[in-house]
C-alpha positions in Angstrom: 50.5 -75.9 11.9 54.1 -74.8 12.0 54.9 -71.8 13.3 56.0 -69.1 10.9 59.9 -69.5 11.9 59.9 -73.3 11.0 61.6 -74.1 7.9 60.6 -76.8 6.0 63.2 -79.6 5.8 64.6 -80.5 2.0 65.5 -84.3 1.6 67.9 -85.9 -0.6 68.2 -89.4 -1.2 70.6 -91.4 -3.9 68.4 -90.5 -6.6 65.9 -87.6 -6.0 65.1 -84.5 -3.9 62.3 -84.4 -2.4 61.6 -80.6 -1.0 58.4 -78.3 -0.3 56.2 -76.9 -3.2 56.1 -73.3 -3.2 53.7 -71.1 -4.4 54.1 -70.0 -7.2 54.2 -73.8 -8.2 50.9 -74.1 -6.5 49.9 -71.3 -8.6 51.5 -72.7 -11.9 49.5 -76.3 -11.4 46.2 -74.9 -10.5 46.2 -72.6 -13.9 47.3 -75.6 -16.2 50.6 -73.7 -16.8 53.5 -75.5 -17.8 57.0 -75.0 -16.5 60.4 -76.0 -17.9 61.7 -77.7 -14.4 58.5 -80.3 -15.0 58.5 -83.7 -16.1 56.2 -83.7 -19.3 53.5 -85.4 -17.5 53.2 -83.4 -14.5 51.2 -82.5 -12.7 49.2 -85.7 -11.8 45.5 -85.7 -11.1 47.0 -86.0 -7.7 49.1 -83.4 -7.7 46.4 -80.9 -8.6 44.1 -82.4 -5.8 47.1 -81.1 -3.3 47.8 -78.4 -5.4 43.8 -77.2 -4.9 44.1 -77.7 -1.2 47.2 -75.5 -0.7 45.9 -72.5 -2.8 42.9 -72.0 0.2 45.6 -72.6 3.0 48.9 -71.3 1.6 50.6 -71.4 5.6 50.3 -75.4 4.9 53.3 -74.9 2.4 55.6 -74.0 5.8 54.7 -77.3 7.6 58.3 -78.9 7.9 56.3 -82.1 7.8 54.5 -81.2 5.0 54.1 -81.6 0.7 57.2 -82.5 -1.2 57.6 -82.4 -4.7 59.6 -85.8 -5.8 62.6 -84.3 -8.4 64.8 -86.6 -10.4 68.7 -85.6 -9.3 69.5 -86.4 -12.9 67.8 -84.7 -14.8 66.2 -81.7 -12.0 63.0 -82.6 -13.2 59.8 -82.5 -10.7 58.8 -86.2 -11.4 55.6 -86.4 -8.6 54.7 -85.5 -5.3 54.5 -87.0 -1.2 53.1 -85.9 1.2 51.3 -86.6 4.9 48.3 -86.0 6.2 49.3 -83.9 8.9 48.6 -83.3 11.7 49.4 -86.8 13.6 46.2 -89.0 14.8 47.0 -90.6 18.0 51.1 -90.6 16.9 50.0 -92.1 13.7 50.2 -89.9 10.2 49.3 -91.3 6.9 51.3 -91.2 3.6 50.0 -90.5 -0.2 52.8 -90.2 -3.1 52.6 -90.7 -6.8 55.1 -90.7 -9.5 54.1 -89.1 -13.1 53.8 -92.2 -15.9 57.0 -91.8 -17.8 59.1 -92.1 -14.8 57.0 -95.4 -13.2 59.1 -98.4 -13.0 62.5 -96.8 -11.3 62.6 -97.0 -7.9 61.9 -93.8 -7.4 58.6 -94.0 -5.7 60.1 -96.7 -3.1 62.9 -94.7 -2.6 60.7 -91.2 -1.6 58.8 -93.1 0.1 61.1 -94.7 2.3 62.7 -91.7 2.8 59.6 -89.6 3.5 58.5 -92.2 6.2 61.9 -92.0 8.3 61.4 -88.3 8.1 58.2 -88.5 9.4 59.0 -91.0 11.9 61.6 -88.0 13.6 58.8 -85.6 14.4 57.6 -85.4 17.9 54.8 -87.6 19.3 54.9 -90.0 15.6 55.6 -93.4 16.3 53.6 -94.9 12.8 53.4 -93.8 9.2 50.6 -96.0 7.3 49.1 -96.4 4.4 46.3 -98.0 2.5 45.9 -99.3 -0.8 43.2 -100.8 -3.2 44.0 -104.8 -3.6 43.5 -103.6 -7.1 46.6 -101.9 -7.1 49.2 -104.0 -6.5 52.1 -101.8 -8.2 51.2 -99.6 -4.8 51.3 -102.8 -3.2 55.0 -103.4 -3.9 56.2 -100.0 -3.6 55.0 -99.6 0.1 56.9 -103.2 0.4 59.9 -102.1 -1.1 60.3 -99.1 1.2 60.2 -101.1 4.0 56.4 -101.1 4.8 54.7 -103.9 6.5 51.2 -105.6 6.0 48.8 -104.5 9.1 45.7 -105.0 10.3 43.2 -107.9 10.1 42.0 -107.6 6.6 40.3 -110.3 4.5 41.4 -112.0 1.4 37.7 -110.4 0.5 38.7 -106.8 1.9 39.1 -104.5 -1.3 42.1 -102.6 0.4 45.4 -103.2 2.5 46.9 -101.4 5.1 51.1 -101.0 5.5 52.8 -99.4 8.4 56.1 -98.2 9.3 57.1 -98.0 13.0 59.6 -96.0 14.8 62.1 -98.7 15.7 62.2 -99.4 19.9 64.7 -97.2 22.0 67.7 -99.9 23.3 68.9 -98.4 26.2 
């Protein structure tokens, strides 16, 4: 848990801001109501899964490694969400992010999470950001690619998911 002075860090990346939820959008998710600043088709089932878990733990929304909602620079529309599952295991953490429908098939997931990772990958003690994905999902597949993610772990061709990791590049002295 962050302490109370840490703010949480907003990113920006060619296309999209990613920056923490705040309560009041917890609030507005959790009670189905809409806001202007919102893609049509947010919130995601996903979104209101972490949107259920801040409203019991509402110091989670200072974590500087925390939530992000994803926001289209274009347009200033909240388009999805990305987030970790903090704190870090062992110097690993794991990634989850999900863009609504109508904005699938632009980058934008790739790009937040590429960005997102190499965030990550600067807090202390992280050397690995990972995730793992249903075979079934191979749209998943080639976003964590895209971003820079690599294949890891011994898996089958009969395993029904696939793990990806990110590494903190080597220190060159």
């Amino acid at each position: 848990m962050a302490s109370s002075s840490a703010v949480p860090t907003e990113l920006t990346t060619d296309r999209l801001v990613l920056r923490p939820w705040c309560l009041s959008e917890v609030a507005a998710v959790i009670d189905s109501t809409r806001s202007s600043e919102w893609a049509d088709d947010f919130p995601a089932e996903g979104d209101r899964v972490i949107a259920g878990l801040f409203a019991p733990n509402p110091g989670w929304l200072d974590e500087p490694h925390g939530q992000r909602l994803i926001i289209e620079r274009e347009s200033g529309l909240v388009v999805g969400s990305i987030g970790l599952f903090w704190p870090p295991s062992e110097g690993t953490l794991e990634i989850g992010y999900g863009i609504v429908a109508s904005r699938r098939g632009r980058g934008y997931a790739p790009e937040a999470a590429r960005a997102f990772a190499d965030f990550a990958l600067t807090a202390p003690g992280v050397h690995t950001v990972f995730a793992t994905v249903e075979r079934s999902n191979p749209a998943s597949i080639r976003v964590l690619e895209k971003a820079g993610f690599h294949r890891w772990g011994a898996e089958g061709e009969e395993a029904d998911t696939l793990s990806f990791r990110m590494t903190k590049a080597p220190h060159r002295d």
